[in-house]
C-alpha positions in Angstrom: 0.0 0.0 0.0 0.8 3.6 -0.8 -0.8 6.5 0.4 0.0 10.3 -0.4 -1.1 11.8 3.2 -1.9 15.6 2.9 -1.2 18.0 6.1 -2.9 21.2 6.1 0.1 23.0 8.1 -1.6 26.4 9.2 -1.9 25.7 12.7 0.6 23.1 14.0 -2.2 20.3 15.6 -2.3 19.0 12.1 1.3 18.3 12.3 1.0 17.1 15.5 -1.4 14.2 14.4 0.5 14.0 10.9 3.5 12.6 13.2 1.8 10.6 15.2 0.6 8.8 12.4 3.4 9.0 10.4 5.0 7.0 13.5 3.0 3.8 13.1 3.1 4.0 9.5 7.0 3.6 9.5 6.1 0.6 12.2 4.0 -1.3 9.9 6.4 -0.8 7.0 4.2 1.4 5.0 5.0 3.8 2.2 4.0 7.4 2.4 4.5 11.0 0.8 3.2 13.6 2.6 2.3 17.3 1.2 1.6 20.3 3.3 0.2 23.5 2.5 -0.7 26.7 4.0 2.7 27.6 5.2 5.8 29.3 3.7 8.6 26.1 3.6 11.1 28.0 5.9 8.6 28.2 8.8 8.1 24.6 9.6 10.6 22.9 12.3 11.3 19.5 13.6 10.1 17.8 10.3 12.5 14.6 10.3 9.5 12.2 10.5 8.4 13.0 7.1 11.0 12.3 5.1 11.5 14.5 1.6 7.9 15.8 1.9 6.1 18.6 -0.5 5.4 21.9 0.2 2.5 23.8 -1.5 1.1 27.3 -1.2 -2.3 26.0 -0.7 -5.0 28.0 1.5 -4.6 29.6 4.8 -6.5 31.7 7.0 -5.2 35.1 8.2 -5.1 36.0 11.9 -4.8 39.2 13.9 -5.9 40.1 17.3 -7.5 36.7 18.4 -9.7 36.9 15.4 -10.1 35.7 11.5 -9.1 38.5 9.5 -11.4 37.7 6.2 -10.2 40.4 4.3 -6.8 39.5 4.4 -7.4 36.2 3.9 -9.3 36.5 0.8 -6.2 38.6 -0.3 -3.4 36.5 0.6 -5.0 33.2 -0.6 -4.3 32.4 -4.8 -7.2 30.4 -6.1 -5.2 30.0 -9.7 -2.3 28.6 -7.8 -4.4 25.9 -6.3 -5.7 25.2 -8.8 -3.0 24.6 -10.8 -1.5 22.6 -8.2 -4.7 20.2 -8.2 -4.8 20.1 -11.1 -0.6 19.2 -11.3 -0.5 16.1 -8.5 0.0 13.1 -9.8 -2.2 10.8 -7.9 -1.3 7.3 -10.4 1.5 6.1 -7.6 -1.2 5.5 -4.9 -3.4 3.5 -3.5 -5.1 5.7 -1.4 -5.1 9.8 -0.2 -5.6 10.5 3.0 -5.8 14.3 4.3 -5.7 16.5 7.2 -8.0 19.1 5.9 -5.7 20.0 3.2 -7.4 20.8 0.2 -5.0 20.1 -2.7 -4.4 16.4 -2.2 -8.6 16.7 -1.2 -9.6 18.0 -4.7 -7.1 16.3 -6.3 -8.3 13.1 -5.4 -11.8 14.4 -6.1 -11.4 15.4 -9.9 -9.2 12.5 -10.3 -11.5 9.7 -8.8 -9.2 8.7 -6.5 -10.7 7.0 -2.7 -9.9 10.1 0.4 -9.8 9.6 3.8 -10.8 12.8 5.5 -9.0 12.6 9.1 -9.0 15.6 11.8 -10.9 17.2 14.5 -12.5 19.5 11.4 -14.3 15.8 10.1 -16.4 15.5 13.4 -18.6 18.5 12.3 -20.2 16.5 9.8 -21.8 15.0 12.5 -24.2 16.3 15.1 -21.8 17.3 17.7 -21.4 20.9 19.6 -21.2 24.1 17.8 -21.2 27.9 18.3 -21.1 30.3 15.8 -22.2 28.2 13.1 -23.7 30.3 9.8 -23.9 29.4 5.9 -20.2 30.3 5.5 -19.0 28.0 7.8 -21.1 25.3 6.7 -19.7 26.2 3.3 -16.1 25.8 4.5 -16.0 22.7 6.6 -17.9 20.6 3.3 -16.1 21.7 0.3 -12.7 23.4 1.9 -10.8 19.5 1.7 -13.7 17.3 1.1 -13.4 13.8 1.5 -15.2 10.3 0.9 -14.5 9.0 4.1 -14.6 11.2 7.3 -13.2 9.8 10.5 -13.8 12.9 12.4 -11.9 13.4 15.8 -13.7 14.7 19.1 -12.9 14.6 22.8 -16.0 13.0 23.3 -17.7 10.8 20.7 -21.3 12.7 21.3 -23.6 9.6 20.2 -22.1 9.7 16.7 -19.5 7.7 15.0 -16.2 9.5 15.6 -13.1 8.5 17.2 -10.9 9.9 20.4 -8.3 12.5 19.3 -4.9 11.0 18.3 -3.2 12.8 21.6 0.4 11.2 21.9 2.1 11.8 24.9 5.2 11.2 26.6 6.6 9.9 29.4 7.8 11.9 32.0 10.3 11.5 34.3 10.5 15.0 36.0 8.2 16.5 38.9 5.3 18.0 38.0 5.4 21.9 39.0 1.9 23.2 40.4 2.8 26.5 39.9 4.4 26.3 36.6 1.9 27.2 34.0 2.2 26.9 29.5 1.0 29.4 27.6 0.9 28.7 23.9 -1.8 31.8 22.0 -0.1 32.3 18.5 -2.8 34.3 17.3 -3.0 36.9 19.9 -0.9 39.9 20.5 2.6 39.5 22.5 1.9 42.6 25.0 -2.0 41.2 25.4 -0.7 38.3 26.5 1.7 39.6 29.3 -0.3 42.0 30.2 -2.8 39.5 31.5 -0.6 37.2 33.4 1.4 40.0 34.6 -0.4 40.2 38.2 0.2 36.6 39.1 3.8 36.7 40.5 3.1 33.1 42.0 3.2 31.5 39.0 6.0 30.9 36.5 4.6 31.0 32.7 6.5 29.7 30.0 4.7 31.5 26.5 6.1 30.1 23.2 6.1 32.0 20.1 8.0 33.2 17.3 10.7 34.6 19.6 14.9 34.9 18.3 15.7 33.6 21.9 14.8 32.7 24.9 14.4 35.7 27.1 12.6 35.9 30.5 11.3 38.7 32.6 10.8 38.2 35.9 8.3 35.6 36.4 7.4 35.0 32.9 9.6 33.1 30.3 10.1 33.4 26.4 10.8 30.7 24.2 11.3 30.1 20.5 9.1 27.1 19.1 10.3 23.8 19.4 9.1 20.3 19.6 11.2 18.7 22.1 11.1 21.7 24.8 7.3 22.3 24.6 6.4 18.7 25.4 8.9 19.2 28.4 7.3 21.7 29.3 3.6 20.6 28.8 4.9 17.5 30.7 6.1 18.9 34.2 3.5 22.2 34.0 0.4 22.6 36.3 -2.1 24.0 34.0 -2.4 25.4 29.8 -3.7 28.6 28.4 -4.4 28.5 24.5 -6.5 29.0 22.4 -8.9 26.8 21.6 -7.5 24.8 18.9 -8.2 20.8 19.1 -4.6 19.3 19.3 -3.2 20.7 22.4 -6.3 21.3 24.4 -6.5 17.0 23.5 -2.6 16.8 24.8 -3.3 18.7 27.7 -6.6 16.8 28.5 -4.8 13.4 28.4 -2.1 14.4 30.8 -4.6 15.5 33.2 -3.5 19.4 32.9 -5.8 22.2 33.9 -6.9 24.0 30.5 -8.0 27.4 29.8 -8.9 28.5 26.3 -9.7 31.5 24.5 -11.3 30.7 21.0 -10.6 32.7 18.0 -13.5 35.5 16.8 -14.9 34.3 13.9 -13.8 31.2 13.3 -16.9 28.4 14.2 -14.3 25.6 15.1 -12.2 27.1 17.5 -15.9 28.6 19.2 -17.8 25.4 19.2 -14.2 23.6 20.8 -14.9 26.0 23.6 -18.6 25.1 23.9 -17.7 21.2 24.3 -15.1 22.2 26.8 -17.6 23.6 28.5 -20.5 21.0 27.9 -17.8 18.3 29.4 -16.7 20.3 32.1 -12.9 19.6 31.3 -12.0 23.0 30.6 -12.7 26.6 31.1 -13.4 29.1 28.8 -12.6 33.2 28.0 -14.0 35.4 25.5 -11.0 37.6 25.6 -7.6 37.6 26.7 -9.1 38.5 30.6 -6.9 38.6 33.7 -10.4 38.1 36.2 -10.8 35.2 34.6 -6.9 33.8 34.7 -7.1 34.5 38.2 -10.5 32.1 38.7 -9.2 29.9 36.9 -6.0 29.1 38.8 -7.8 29.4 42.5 -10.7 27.2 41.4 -10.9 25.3 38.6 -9.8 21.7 39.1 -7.8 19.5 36.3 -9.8 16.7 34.8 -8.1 13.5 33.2 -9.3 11.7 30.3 -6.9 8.1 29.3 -7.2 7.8 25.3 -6.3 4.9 23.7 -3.6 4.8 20.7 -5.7 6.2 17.8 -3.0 6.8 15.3 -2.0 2.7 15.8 -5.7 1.9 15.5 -6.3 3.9 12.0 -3.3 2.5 10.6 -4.4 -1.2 11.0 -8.3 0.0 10.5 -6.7 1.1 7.0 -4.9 -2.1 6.3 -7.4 -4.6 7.1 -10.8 -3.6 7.3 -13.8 -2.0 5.1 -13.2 1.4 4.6 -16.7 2.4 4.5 -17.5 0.9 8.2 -16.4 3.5 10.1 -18.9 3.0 13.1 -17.4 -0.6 14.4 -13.8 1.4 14.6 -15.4 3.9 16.8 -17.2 1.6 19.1 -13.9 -0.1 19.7 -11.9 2.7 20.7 -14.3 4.6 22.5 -14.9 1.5 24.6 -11.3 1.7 25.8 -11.6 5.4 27.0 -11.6 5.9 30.7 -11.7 9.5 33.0 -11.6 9.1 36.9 -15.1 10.4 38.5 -16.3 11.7 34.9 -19.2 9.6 34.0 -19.9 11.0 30.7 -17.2 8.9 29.1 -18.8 6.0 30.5 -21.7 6.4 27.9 -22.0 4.5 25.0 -22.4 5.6 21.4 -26.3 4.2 21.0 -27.1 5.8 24.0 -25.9 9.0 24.4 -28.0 12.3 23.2 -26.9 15.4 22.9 -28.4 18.0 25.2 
Protein backbone atom coordinates (compact mmCIF):
# COMPACT_ATOMS: atom_id res chain seq x y z
CA UNK A 1 0.00 0.00 0.00
CA UNK A 2 0.83 3.61 -0.82
CA UNK A 3 -0.80 6.52 0.42
CA UNK A 4 -0.02 10.30 -0.42
CA UNK A 5 -1.09 11.80 3.16
CA UNK A 6 -1.88 15.62 2.89
CA UNK A 7 -1.16 17.96 6.13
CA UNK A 8 -2.94 21.19 6.13
CA UNK A 9 0.12 23.02 8.10
CA UNK A 10 -1.63 26.42 9.18
CA UNK A 11 -1.93 25.68 12.75
CA UNK A 12 0.65 23.10 14.01
CA UNK A 13 -2.21 20.30 15.58
CA UNK A 14 -2.33 19.02 12.08
CA UNK A 15 1.28 18.26 12.32
CA UNK A 16 1.04 17.08 15.47
CA UNK A 17 -1.36 14.22 14.42
CA UNK A 18 0.48 13.95 10.87
CA UNK A 19 3.55 12.62 13.18
CA UNK A 20 1.78 10.55 15.23
CA UNK A 21 0.60 8.80 12.38
CA UNK A 22 3.42 8.99 10.37
CA UNK A 23 5.02 6.95 13.52
CA UNK A 24 3.02 3.79 13.07
CA UNK A 25 3.12 4.02 9.47
CA UNK A 26 6.96 3.61 9.48
CA UNK A 27 6.13 0.63 12.22
CA UNK A 28 3.99 -1.35 9.90
CA UNK A 29 6.45 -0.84 6.97
CA UNK A 30 4.16 1.42 5.00
CA UNK A 31 5.02 3.76 2.18
CA UNK A 32 3.95 7.38 2.39
CA UNK A 33 4.47 10.96 0.76
CA UNK A 34 3.19 13.60 2.56
CA UNK A 35 2.26 17.27 1.15
CA UNK A 36 1.58 20.35 3.26
CA UNK A 37 0.24 23.54 2.54
CA UNK A 38 -0.75 26.75 4.02
CA UNK A 39 2.69 27.64 5.16
CA UNK A 40 5.79 29.26 3.68
CA UNK A 41 8.61 26.07 3.57
CA UNK A 42 11.05 27.97 5.88
CA UNK A 43 8.61 28.20 8.80
CA UNK A 44 8.07 24.56 9.61
CA UNK A 45 10.60 22.90 12.32
CA UNK A 46 11.31 19.54 13.55
CA UNK A 47 10.12 17.80 10.34
CA UNK A 48 12.52 14.62 10.28
CA UNK A 49 9.49 12.17 10.53
CA UNK A 50 8.36 13.05 7.06
CA UNK A 51 11.00 12.32 5.13
CA UNK A 52 11.54 14.50 1.64
CA UNK A 53 7.90 15.77 1.86
CA UNK A 54 6.07 18.60 -0.46
CA UNK A 55 5.42 21.85 0.23
CA UNK A 56 2.50 23.78 -1.45
CA UNK A 57 1.08 27.32 -1.21
CA UNK A 58 -2.26 25.96 -0.73
CA UNK A 59 -5.03 28.00 1.53
CA UNK A 60 -4.62 29.57 4.83
CA UNK A 61 -6.46 31.70 6.98
CA UNK A 62 -5.23 35.13 8.22
CA UNK A 63 -5.11 36.00 11.93
CA UNK A 64 -4.82 39.21 13.92
CA UNK A 65 -5.90 40.15 17.34
CA UNK A 66 -7.50 36.70 18.44
CA UNK A 67 -9.67 36.89 15.39
CA UNK A 68 -10.14 35.70 11.50
CA UNK A 69 -9.14 38.51 9.46
CA UNK A 70 -11.38 37.71 6.24
CA UNK A 71 -10.24 40.45 4.26
CA UNK A 72 -6.77 39.49 4.36
CA UNK A 73 -7.40 36.21 3.89
CA UNK A 74 -9.32 36.49 0.78
CA UNK A 75 -6.19 38.65 -0.29
CA UNK A 76 -3.40 36.46 0.58
CA UNK A 77 -5.00 33.21 -0.60
CA UNK A 78 -4.29 32.39 -4.76
CA UNK A 79 -7.24 30.42 -6.14
CA UNK A 80 -5.24 30.00 -9.72
CA UNK A 81 -2.33 28.62 -7.77
CA UNK A 82 -4.41 25.92 -6.27
CA UNK A 83 -5.74 25.17 -8.78
CA UNK A 84 -2.98 24.63 -10.79
CA UNK A 85 -1.48 22.60 -8.22
CA UNK A 86 -4.67 20.25 -8.18
CA UNK A 87 -4.84 20.06 -11.13
CA UNK A 88 -0.58 19.24 -11.34
CA UNK A 89 -0.54 16.14 -8.50
CA UNK A 90 0.03 13.06 -9.84
CA UNK A 91 -2.19 10.81 -7.89
CA UNK A 92 -1.33 7.35 -10.41
CA UNK A 93 1.53 6.06 -7.58
CA UNK A 94 -1.24 5.54 -4.91
CA UNK A 95 -3.41 3.46 -3.45
CA UNK A 96 -5.14 5.71 -1.41
CA UNK A 97 -5.14 9.75 -0.21
CA UNK A 98 -5.56 10.50 3.05
CA UNK A 99 -5.85 14.27 4.31
CA UNK A 100 -5.69 16.54 7.15
CA UNK A 101 -8.00 19.09 5.91
CA UNK A 102 -5.69 20.04 3.20
CA UNK A 103 -7.36 20.81 0.21
CA UNK A 104 -5.05 20.07 -2.66
CA UNK A 105 -4.44 16.43 -2.17
CA UNK A 106 -8.56 16.72 -1.19
CA UNK A 107 -9.60 17.97 -4.74
CA UNK A 108 -7.07 16.27 -6.28
CA UNK A 109 -8.27 13.10 -5.42
CA UNK A 110 -11.78 14.37 -6.14
CA UNK A 111 -11.40 15.36 -9.89
CA UNK A 112 -9.17 12.52 -10.29
CA UNK A 113 -11.49 9.71 -8.82
CA UNK A 114 -9.21 8.70 -6.50
CA UNK A 115 -10.68 7.03 -2.70
CA UNK A 116 -9.92 10.07 0.35
CA UNK A 117 -9.80 9.59 3.82
CA UNK A 118 -10.77 12.85 5.51
CA UNK A 119 -8.99 12.64 9.10
CA UNK A 120 -9.02 15.64 11.84
CA UNK A 121 -10.93 17.25 14.46
CA UNK A 122 -12.54 19.49 11.38
CA UNK A 123 -14.27 15.81 10.13
CA UNK A 124 -16.35 15.53 13.38
CA UNK A 125 -18.57 18.46 12.26
CA UNK A 126 -20.16 16.47 9.75
CA UNK A 127 -21.84 15.00 12.54
CA UNK A 128 -24.21 16.27 15.13
CA UNK A 129 -21.78 17.27 17.66
CA UNK A 130 -21.39 20.88 19.61
CA UNK A 131 -21.23 24.13 17.77
CA UNK A 132 -21.15 27.94 18.25
CA UNK A 133 -21.07 30.31 15.77
CA UNK A 134 -22.25 28.21 13.11
CA UNK A 135 -23.72 30.31 9.80
CA UNK A 136 -23.86 29.40 5.95
CA UNK A 137 -20.20 30.26 5.46
CA UNK A 138 -18.97 28.01 7.77
CA UNK A 139 -21.08 25.30 6.71
CA UNK A 140 -19.67 26.17 3.35
CA UNK A 141 -16.07 25.84 4.52
CA UNK A 142 -16.00 22.66 6.64
CA UNK A 143 -17.90 20.59 3.26
CA UNK A 144 -16.14 21.74 0.30
CA UNK A 145 -12.70 23.35 1.89
CA UNK A 146 -10.83 19.49 1.73
CA UNK A 147 -13.67 17.30 1.05
CA UNK A 148 -13.44 13.76 1.48
CA UNK A 149 -15.23 10.32 0.86
CA UNK A 150 -14.49 9.02 4.05
CA UNK A 151 -14.59 11.16 7.32
CA UNK A 152 -13.24 9.78 10.54
CA UNK A 153 -13.78 12.93 12.36
CA UNK A 154 -11.91 13.40 15.81
CA UNK A 155 -13.70 14.66 19.09
CA UNK A 156 -12.87 14.57 22.78
CA UNK A 157 -16.02 12.98 23.33
CA UNK A 158 -17.67 10.78 20.71
CA UNK A 159 -21.29 12.71 21.33
CA UNK A 160 -23.60 9.61 20.23
CA UNK A 161 -22.06 9.75 16.74
CA UNK A 162 -19.52 7.72 14.99
CA UNK A 163 -16.25 9.51 15.56
CA UNK A 164 -13.07 8.48 17.20
CA UNK A 165 -10.94 9.93 20.38
CA UNK A 166 -8.27 12.47 19.32
CA UNK A 167 -4.94 11.04 18.34
CA UNK A 168 -3.24 12.82 21.60
CA UNK A 169 0.39 11.24 21.92
CA UNK A 170 2.06 11.81 24.93
CA UNK A 171 5.23 11.21 26.55
CA UNK A 172 6.63 9.86 29.41
CA UNK A 173 7.82 11.95 31.99
CA UNK A 174 10.29 11.55 34.28
CA UNK A 175 10.52 14.98 35.95
CA UNK A 176 8.25 16.51 38.87
CA UNK A 177 5.32 18.01 38.04
CA UNK A 178 5.42 21.90 39.04
CA UNK A 179 1.94 23.18 40.42
CA UNK A 180 2.77 26.54 39.86
CA UNK A 181 4.38 26.34 36.59
CA UNK A 182 1.88 27.22 33.97
CA UNK A 183 2.25 26.90 29.50
CA UNK A 184 1.02 29.41 27.63
CA UNK A 185 0.93 28.69 23.93
CA UNK A 186 -1.79 31.83 22.02
CA UNK A 187 -0.13 32.33 18.54
CA UNK A 188 -2.82 34.26 17.33
CA UNK A 189 -3.01 36.87 19.88
CA UNK A 190 -0.95 39.88 20.46
CA UNK A 191 2.59 39.51 22.52
CA UNK A 192 1.89 42.58 24.99
CA UNK A 193 -2.01 41.18 25.44
CA UNK A 194 -0.72 38.30 26.50
CA UNK A 195 1.69 39.64 29.33
CA UNK A 196 -0.27 42.00 30.20
CA UNK A 197 -2.84 39.50 31.46
CA UNK A 198 -0.59 37.21 33.37
CA UNK A 199 1.37 39.98 34.62
CA UNK A 200 -0.41 40.17 38.23
CA UNK A 201 0.23 36.65 39.09
CA UNK A 202 3.84 36.67 40.46
CA UNK A 203 3.10 33.13 41.97
CA UNK A 204 3.19 31.45 39.01
CA UNK A 205 6.04 30.90 36.47
CA UNK A 206 4.65 31.00 32.66
CA UNK A 207 6.47 29.66 30.03
CA UNK A 208 4.73 31.49 26.48
CA UNK A 209 6.12 30.08 23.19
CA UNK A 210 6.11 32.04 20.11
CA UNK A 211 8.00 33.17 17.29
CA UNK A 212 10.73 34.63 19.65
CA UNK A 213 14.95 34.87 18.28
CA UNK A 214 15.70 33.55 21.87
CA UNK A 215 14.79 32.66 24.92
CA UNK A 216 14.43 35.71 27.11
CA UNK A 217 12.57 35.92 30.53
CA UNK A 218 11.29 38.74 32.62
CA UNK A 219 10.81 38.24 35.90
CA UNK A 220 8.29 35.55 36.38
CA UNK A 221 7.43 35.04 32.89
CA UNK A 222 9.62 33.12 30.25
CA UNK A 223 10.08 33.35 26.37
CA UNK A 224 10.80 30.68 24.18
CA UNK A 225 11.28 30.06 20.54
CA UNK A 226 9.14 27.14 19.14
CA UNK A 227 10.34 23.77 19.44
CA UNK A 228 9.08 20.28 19.62
CA UNK A 229 11.17 18.70 22.07
CA UNK A 230 11.14 21.66 24.76
CA UNK A 231 7.27 22.31 24.64
CA UNK A 232 6.44 18.74 25.35
CA UNK A 233 8.94 19.17 28.36
CA UNK A 234 7.32 21.71 29.28
CA UNK A 235 3.63 20.61 28.85
CA UNK A 236 4.93 17.52 30.74
CA UNK A 237 6.12 18.93 34.18
CA UNK A 238 3.50 22.23 34.00
CA UNK A 239 0.45 22.59 36.25
CA UNK A 240 -2.11 24.02 33.97
CA UNK A 241 -2.44 25.44 29.84
CA UNK A 242 -3.66 28.64 28.37
CA UNK A 243 -4.37 28.48 24.47
CA UNK A 244 -6.45 29.05 22.41
CA UNK A 245 -8.87 26.81 21.58
CA UNK A 246 -7.49 24.84 18.91
CA UNK A 247 -8.16 20.84 19.05
CA UNK A 248 -4.65 19.26 19.34
CA UNK A 249 -3.16 20.73 22.37
CA UNK A 250 -6.26 21.31 24.38
CA UNK A 251 -6.50 16.99 23.54
CA UNK A 252 -2.60 16.78 24.75
CA UNK A 253 -3.34 18.74 27.72
CA UNK A 254 -6.59 16.82 28.50
CA UNK A 255 -4.78 13.43 28.39
CA UNK A 256 -2.05 14.40 30.78
CA UNK A 257 -4.64 15.54 33.15
CA UNK A 258 -3.53 19.36 32.89
CA UNK A 259 -5.80 22.22 33.87
CA UNK A 260 -6.88 24.02 30.51
CA UNK A 261 -8.03 27.43 29.79
CA UNK A 262 -8.89 28.55 26.32
CA UNK A 263 -9.67 31.51 24.49
CA UNK A 264 -11.26 30.72 21.04
CA UNK A 265 -10.61 32.69 17.99
CA UNK A 266 -13.49 35.54 16.82
CA UNK A 267 -14.91 34.26 13.91
CA UNK A 268 -13.80 31.22 13.26
CA UNK A 269 -16.87 28.43 14.21
CA UNK A 270 -14.26 25.64 15.12
CA UNK A 271 -12.19 27.12 17.53
CA UNK A 272 -15.89 28.65 19.20
CA UNK A 273 -17.84 25.37 19.21
CA UNK A 274 -14.25 23.62 20.79
CA UNK A 275 -14.91 26.00 23.61
CA UNK A 276 -18.64 25.14 23.87
CA UNK A 277 -17.71 21.21 24.34
CA UNK A 278 -15.12 22.16 26.83
CA UNK A 279 -17.55 23.57 28.47
CA UNK A 280 -20.47 21.02 27.87
CA UNK A 281 -17.79 18.32 29.44
CA UNK A 282 -16.68 20.35 32.08
CA UNK A 283 -12.93 19.65 31.32
CA UNK A 284 -12.01 22.99 30.61
CA UNK A 285 -12.68 26.59 31.12
CA UNK A 286 -13.36 29.15 28.78
CA UNK A 287 -12.57 33.18 27.96
CA UNK A 288 -14.05 35.43 25.49
CA UNK A 289 -11.01 37.61 25.61
CA UNK A 290 -7.64 37.64 26.72
CA UNK A 291 -9.14 38.46 30.63
CA UNK A 292 -6.89 38.58 33.73
CA UNK A 293 -10.36 38.15 36.22
CA UNK A 294 -10.81 35.17 34.59
CA UNK A 295 -6.90 33.78 34.73
CA UNK A 296 -7.15 34.54 38.21
CA UNK A 297 -10.50 32.09 38.74
CA UNK A 298 -9.25 29.91 36.86
CA UNK A 299 -6.04 29.13 38.85
CA UNK A 300 -7.80 29.37 42.47
CA UNK A 301 -10.72 27.25 41.44
CA UNK A 302 -10.91 25.25 38.61
CA UNK A 303 -9.84 21.66 39.08
CA UNK A 304 -7.85 19.52 36.34
CA UNK A 305 -9.77 16.67 34.78
CA UNK A 306 -8.11 13.55 33.22
CA UNK A 307 -9.33 11.67 30.28
CA UNK A 308 -6.86 8.14 29.33
CA UNK A 309 -7.24 7.77 25.33
CA UNK A 310 -6.26 4.92 23.69
CA UNK A 311 -3.61 4.81 20.70
CA UNK A 312 -5.69 6.16 17.77
CA UNK A 313 -3.00 6.77 15.28
CA UNK A 314 -1.98 2.72 15.85
CA UNK A 315 -5.75 1.90 15.46
CA UNK A 316 -6.26 3.95 12.01
CA UNK A 317 -3.31 2.46 10.56
CA UNK A 318 -4.37 -1.24 11.03
CA UNK A 319 -8.26 0.05 10.47
CA UNK A 320 -6.67 1.11 6.98
CA UNK A 321 -4.90 -2.07 6.33
CA UNK A 322 -7.44 -4.60 7.06
CA UNK A 323 -10.78 -3.61 7.28
CA UNK A 324 -13.75 -1.95 5.12
CA UNK A 325 -13.18 1.38 4.59
CA UNK A 326 -16.72 2.44 4.45
CA UNK A 327 -17.51 0.90 8.19
CA UNK A 328 -16.43 3.52 10.11
CA UNK A 329 -18.88 3.03 13.12
CA UNK A 330 -17.42 -0.56 14.42
CA UNK A 331 -13.76 1.39 14.62
CA UNK A 332 -15.36 3.92 16.84
CA UNK A 333 -17.20 1.62 19.14
CA UNK A 334 -13.91 -0.14 19.68
CA UNK A 335 -11.90 2.74 20.66
CA UNK A 336 -14.34 4.56 22.45
CA UNK A 337 -14.89 1.45 24.64
CA UNK A 338 -11.35 1.74 25.76
CA UNK A 339 -11.60 5.43 27.00
CA UNK A 340 -11.62 5.93 30.75
CA UNK A 341 -11.68 9.45 33.04
CA UNK A 342 -11.64 9.12 36.87
CA UNK A 343 -15.05 10.42 38.54
CA UNK A 344 -16.30 11.68 34.90
CA UNK A 345 -19.18 9.59 33.96
CA UNK A 346 -19.94 10.98 30.72
CA UNK A 347 -17.23 8.86 29.13
CA UNK A 348 -18.82 6.01 30.47
CA UNK A 349 -21.74 6.38 27.91
CA UNK A 350 -22.00 4.50 25.03
CA UNK A 351 -22.40 5.60 21.35
CA UNK A 352 -26.32 4.15 20.98
CA UNK A 353 -27.11 5.83 23.99
CA UNK A 354 -25.87 8.97 24.36
CA UNK A 355 -28.03 12.29 23.21
CA UNK A 356 -26.89 15.41 22.93
CA UNK A 357 -28.42 18.05 25.21
Amino acid sequence: MKILYGVQATGNGHITRARALAKQFARQGIEVDYLFSGRAADKFFDMEPFGQWQCKRGLTFIHEAGQLNIPKTLRQNSLKTLYNDIRALDLSPYDLVLTDFEPITAWAARKKQKTCIGVGHQYAFYKNVPRRGDNVISRAIMRHFAPADIHLGLHWHHFGQPILPPIAEVHENNHPIDNNKILVYLGFEAHDDIVQMIEPFKSHLFVIYGPYPRYQSHENIQFKPLSREGFQQDLATCNGVICNAGFELASEAIQLGKKLLVKPLHGQMEQLSNAKALELLNIGMTMNSLNSRTVKGWLDNFEAKQVHYPNVAEAIVEWLQHSNLQDTHILAEQLWAQVTSPHMAVFNQSIDKYQIA
